[in-house]
Each structure stands twice: as C-alpha cells, then as structure tokens.
C-alpha positions in Angstrom: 6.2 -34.7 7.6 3.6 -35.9 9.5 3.0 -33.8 13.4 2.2 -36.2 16.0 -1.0 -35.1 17.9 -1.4 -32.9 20.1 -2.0 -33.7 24.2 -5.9 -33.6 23.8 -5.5 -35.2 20.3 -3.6 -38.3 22.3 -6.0 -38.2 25.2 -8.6 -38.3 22.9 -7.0 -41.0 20.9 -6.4 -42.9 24.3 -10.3 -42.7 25.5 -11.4 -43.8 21.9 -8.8 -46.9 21.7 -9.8 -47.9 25.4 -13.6 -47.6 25.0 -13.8 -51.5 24.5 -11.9 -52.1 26.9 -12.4 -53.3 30.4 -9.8 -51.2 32.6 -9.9 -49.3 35.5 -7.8 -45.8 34.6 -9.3 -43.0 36.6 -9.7 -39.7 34.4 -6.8 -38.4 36.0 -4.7 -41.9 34.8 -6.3 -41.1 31.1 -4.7 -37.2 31.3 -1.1 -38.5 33.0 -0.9 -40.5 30.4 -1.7 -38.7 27.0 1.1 -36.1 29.1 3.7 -38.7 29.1 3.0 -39.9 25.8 4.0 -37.0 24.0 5.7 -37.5 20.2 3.7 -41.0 19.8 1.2 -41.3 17.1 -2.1 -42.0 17.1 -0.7 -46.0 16.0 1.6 -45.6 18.3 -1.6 -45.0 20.6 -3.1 -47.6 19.2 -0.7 -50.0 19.7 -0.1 -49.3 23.4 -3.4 -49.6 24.5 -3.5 -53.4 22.4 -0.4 -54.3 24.3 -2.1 -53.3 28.2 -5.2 -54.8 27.0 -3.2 -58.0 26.5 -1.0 -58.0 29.5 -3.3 -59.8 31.7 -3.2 -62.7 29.3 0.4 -62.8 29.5 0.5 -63.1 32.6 -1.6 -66.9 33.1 0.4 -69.8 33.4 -0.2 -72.6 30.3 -2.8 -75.1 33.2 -4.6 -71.4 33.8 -5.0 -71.3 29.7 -5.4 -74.4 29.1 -8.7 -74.8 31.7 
C-alpha cells in the first residue's frame, strides 16, 4: 500500500506543481490548502492544480476564444 504524503509533502508538492503557473495564492492560501487536501496523492496534486490552472479558460465564451 502506498501512504499518501504527508502535509509538508502536499504543500511541497502543491508549490512545485504551481511554480509554472501564473496564480495569485498567498503563502497562507498554499498551507490552507495542502491542510484540506489531506489523503490526495501527489497525482491527485497534480491533477488539481492542472484543473485551477485551466479554469480560467473555461470560463470564455466561444467569440472570446475564437478572437
């Protein structure tokens, strides 16, 4: 069985998956989050910081896309 990381492990996880990305969590957000996130993996991780990154994107209409 495989142990899903540890709070630091996940925040550190979180800070390496966003470091690419453009985003505006404080260091405070970053902490709150690897908290609440407890029992996910680091794909799990991965994966949710792909799916934020790509929210935006979701959100334009197809004219805003297709400008």
């Amino acid at each position: 069985m495989i142990v899903a990381p540890d709070e630091q492990a996940r925040h550190d996880l979180l800070i390496q998956c966003l470091k690419e990305i453009k985003h505006s969590l404080s260091k405070t957000d970053l902490k709150r989050l690897a908290k609440m996130t407890e029992n996910y993996s680091g794909s799990d991780l991965t994966q949710l910081a792909k799916e934020a990154a790509l929210a935006p994107l979701r959100e334009l209409t197809t004219d805003q896309v297709n400008r």
